[in-house]
TIGU-78983 format. One line per 3 residues: number of its first residue (from 1); their letters; for each residue x, y, z of N, C-alpha, C. Coordinates in pm, whole numbers. Example, Ala and Ser with C-alpha at 12.3 -4.5 7.8 and 13.67 -1.06 7.14 Angstrom:
BEGIN
1> AS> 1319/-569/780/1230/-450/780/1320/-330/780 ~ 1285/-225/708/1367/-106/714/1290/3/787
end
This chain:
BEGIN
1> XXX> 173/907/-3591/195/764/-3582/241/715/-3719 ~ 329/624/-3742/380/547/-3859/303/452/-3906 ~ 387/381/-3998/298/292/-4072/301/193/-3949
4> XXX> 353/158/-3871/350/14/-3779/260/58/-3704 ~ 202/166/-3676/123/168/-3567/194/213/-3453 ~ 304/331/-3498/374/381/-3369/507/322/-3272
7> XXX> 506/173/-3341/609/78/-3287/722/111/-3320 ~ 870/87/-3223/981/230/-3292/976/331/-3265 ~ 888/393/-3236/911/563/-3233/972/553/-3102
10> XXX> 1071/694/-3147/1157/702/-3026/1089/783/-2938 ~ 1077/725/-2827/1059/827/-2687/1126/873/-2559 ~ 1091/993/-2468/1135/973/-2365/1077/943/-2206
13> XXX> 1192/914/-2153/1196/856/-2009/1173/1020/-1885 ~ 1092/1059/-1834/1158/1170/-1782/1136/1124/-1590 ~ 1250/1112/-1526/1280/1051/-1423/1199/1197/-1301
16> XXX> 1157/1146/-1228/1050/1232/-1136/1153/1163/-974 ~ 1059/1181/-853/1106/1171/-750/1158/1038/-727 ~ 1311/1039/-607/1369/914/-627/1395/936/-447
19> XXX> 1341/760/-410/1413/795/-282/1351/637/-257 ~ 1459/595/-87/1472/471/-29/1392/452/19 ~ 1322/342/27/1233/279/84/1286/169/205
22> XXX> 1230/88/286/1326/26/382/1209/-80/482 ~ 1222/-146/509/1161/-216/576/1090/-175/676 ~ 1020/-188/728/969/-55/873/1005/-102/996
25> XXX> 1045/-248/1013/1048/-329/1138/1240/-324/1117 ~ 1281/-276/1231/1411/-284/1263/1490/-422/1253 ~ 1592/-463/1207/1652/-569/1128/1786/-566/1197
28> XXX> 1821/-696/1242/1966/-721/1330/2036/-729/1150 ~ 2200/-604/1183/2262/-633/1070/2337/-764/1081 ~ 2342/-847/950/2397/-957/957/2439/-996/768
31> XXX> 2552/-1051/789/2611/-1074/648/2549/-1288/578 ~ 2554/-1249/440/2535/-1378/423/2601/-1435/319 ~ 2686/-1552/351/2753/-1576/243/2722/-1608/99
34> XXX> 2719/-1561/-25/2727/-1643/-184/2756/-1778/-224 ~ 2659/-1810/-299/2697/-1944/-311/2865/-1958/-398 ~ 2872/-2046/-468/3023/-2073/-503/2964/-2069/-644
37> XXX> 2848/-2075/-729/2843/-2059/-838/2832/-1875/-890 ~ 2736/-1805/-743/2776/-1702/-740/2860/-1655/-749 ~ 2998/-1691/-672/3107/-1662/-675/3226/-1640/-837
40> XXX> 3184/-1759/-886/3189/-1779/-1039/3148/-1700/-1165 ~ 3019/-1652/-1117/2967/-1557/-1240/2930/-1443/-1209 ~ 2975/-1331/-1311/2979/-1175/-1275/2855/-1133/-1242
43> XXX> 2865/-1053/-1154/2697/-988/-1121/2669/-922/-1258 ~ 2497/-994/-1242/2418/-968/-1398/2293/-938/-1342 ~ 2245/-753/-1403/2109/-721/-1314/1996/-804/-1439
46> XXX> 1890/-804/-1416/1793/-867/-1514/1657/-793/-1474 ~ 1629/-723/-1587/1511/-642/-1561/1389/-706/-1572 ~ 1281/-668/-1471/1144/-676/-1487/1001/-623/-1509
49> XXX> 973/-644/-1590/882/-568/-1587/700/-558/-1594 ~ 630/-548/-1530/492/-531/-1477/411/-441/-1493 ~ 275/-486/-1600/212/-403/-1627/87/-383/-1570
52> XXX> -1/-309/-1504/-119/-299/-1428/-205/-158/-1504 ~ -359/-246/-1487/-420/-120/-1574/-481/-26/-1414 ~ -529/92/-1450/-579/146/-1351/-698/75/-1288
55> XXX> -704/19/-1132/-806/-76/-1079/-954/-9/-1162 ~ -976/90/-1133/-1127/167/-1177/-1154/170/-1284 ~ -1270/142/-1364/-1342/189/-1469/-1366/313/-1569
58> XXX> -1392/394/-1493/-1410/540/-1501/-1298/630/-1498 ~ -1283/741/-1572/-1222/847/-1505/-1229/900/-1435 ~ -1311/935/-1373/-1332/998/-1279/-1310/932/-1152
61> XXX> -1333/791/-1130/-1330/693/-1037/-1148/639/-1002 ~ -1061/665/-1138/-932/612/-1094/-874/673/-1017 ~ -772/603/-925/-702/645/-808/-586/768/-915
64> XXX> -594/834/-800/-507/945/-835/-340/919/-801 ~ -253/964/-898/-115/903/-957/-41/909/-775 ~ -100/1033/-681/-29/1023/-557/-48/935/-474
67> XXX> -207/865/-465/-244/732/-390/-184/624/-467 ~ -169/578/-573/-98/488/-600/30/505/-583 ~ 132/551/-599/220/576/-543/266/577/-401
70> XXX> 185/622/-295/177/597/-191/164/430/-140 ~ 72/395/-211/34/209/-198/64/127/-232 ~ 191/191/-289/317/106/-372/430/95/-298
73> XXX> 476/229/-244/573/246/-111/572/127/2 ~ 436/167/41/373/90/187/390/-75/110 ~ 331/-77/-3/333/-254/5/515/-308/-26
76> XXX> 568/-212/-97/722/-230/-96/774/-283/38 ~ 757/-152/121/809/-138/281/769/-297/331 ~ 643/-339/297/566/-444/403/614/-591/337
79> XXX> 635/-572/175/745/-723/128/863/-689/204 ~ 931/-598/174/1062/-593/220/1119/-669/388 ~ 1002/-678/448/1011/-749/570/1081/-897/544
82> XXX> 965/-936/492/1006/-1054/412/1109/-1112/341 ~ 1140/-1023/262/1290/-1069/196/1315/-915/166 ~ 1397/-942/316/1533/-851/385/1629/-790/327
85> XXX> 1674/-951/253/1784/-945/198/1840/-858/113 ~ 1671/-850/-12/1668/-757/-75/1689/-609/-52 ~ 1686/-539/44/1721/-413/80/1845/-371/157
88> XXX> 1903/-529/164/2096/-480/163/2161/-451/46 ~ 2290/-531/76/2391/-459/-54/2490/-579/-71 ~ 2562/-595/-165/2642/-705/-205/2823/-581/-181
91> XXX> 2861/-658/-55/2986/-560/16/3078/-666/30 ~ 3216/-652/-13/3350/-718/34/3360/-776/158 ~ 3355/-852/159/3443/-948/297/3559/-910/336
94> XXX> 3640/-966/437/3764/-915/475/3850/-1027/407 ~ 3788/-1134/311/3890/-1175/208/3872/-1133/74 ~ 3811/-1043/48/3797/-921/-34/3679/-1057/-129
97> XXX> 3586/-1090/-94/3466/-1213/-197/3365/-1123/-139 ~ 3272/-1127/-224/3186/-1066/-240/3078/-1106/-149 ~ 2976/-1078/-55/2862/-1159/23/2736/-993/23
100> XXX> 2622/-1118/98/2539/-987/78/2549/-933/231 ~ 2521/-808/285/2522/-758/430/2369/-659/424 ~ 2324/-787/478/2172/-724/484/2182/-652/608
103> XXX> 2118/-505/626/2151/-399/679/2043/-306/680 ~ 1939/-315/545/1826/-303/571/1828/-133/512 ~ 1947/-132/458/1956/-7/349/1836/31/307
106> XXX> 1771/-40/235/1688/-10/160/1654/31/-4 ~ 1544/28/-76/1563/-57/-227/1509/139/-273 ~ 1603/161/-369/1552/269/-404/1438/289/-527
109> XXX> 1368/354/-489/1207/378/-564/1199/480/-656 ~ 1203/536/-740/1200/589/-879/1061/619/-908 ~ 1016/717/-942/909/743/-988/930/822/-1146
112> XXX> 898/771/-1227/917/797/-1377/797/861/-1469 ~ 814/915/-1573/688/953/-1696/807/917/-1821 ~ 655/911/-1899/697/853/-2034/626/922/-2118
115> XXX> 663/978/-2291/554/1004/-2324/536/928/-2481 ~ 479/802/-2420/415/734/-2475/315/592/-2391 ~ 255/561/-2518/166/422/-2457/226/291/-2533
118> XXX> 230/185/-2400/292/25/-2422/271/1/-2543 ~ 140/-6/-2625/101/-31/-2748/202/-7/-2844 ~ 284/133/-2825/342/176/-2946/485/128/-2861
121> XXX> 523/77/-2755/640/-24/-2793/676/-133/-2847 ~ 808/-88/-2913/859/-287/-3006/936/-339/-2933 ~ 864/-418/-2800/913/-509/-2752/968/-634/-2838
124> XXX> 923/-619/-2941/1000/-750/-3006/1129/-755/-3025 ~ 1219/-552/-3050/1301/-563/-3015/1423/-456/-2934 ~ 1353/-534/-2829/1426/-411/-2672/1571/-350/-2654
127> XXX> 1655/-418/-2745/1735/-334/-2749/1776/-192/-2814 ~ 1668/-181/-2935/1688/-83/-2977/1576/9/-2903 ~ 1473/-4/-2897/1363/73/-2792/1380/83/-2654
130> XXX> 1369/-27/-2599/1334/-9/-2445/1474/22/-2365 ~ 1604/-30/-2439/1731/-50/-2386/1750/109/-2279 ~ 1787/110/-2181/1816/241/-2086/1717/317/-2047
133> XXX> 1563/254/-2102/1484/341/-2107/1380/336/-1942 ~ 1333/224/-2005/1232/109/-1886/1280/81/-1792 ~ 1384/13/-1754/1470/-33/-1677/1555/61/-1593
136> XXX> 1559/71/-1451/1616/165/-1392/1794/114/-1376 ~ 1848/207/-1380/1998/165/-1313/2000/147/-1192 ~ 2035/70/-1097/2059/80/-980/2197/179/-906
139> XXX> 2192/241/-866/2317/325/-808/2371/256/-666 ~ 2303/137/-637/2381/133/-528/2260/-8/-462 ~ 2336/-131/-378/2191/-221/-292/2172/-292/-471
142> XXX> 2081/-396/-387/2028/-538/-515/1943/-521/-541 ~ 1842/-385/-536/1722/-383/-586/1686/-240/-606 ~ 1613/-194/-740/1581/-72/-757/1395/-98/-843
145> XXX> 1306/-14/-744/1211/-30/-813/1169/93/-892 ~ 1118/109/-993/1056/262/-1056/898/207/-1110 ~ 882/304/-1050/719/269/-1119/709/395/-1267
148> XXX> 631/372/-1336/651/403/-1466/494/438/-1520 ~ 495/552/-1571/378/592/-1590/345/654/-1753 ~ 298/555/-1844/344/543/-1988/192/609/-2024
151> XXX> 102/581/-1988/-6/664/-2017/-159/696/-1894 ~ -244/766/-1925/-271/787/-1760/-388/656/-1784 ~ -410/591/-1806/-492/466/-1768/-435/355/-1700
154> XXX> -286/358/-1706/-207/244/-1725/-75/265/-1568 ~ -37/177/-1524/57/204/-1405/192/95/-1429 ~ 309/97/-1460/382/-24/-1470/535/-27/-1387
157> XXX> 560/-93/-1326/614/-146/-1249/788/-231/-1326 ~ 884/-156/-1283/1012/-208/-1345/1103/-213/-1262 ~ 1186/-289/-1233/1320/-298/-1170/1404/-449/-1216
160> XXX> 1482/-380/-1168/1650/-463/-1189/1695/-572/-1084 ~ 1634/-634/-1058/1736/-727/-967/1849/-801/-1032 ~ 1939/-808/-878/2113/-895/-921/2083/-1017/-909
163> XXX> 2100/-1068/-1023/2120/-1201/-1045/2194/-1285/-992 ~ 2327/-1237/-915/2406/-1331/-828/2335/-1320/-679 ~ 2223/-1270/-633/2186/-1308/-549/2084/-1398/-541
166> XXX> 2001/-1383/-685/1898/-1531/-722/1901/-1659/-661 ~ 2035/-1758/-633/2005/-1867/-571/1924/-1833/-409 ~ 1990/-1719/-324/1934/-1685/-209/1775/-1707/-198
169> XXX> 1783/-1543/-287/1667/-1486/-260/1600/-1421/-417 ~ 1517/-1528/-470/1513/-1513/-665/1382/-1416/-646 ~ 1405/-1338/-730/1301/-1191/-702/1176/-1268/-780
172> XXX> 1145/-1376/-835/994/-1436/-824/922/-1453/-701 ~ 932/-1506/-616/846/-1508/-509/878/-1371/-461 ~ 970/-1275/-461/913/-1169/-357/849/-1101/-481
175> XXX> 825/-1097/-635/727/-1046/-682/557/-1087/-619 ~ 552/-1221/-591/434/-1252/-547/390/-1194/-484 ~ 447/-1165/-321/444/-1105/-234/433/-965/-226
178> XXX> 483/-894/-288/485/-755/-390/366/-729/-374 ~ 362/-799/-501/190/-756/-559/92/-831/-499 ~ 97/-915/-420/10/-980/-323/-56/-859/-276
181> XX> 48/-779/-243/-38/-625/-129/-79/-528/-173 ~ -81/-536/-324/-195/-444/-425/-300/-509/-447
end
């Protein structure tokens, strides 16, 4: 550790199992139009990020990294009902403008390691630390979640939502809802 107390030090990201998640209740496909300010400004993802300590006390007592993971899926799957929207994709029109076609794709889930602890990040300044690190890319759809596992006491929660779909559907309330089901 350095003189800051570890803040700065470079670390890595090492990316583990990746796969779609999807609503469980079958979804009529249907397109929805962008607003006109949408229309105006370039899609901009904006990362989030959520930190949770392990529910239990004990070591011996904390949930093991596969049940949480599992209860992260299921409460994903069970928002995603909810806002749908989120597990389509932002697809061309036949006047080539951009809209969303909720379809029910589904939001891809990332499971990540790190080897380090939050403490020794300088969030103060994320571009040189956290930049590519925390934050998942999305490859495809308006939503990518990775859960992130920086040290074993600790569980944190990151994704990217598109910002040109925010007037719709602004990924604050479906965070509520999210984590409502943890």
């Amino acid at each position: 550790m350095d003189a800051d107390g570890g803040a700065g030090r470079e670390f890595m990201v090492k990316p583990g199992k990746r796969e779609v998640v999807a609503a469980p209740l079958p979804m009529q496909e249907h397109w929805l139009p962008l607003s006109n300010l949408d229309l105006l400004l370039p899609p901009l993802d904006v990362g989030v990020f959520f930190c949770y300590a392990n529910p239990t006390t004990t070591a011996s007592q904390r949930l093991g990294y596969g049940s949480v993971v599992g209860v992260l899926k299921a409460t994903l799957a069970q928002a995603l009902v909810s806002y749908y929207a989120l597990a389509g994709e932002v697809m061309q029109n036949s006047a080539g403008e951009p809209e969303l076609l909720c379809n029910n794709r589904g939001v891809d889930f990332i499971e990540a390691f790190a080897d380090m602890e939050l403490r020794h990040l300088n969030l103060y300044n994320p571009d040189d630390t956290v930049e590519g690190k925390l934050v998942p890319t999305k490859k495809r759809g308006v939503l990518a979640v990775q859960v992130l596992i920086l040290d074993t006491a600790s569980l944190y929660i990151v994704y990217p939502s598109q910002e040109i779909i925010s007037p719709c559907m602004h990924p604050h309330p479906f965070s509520s809802s999210f984590h409502l089901y943890l």
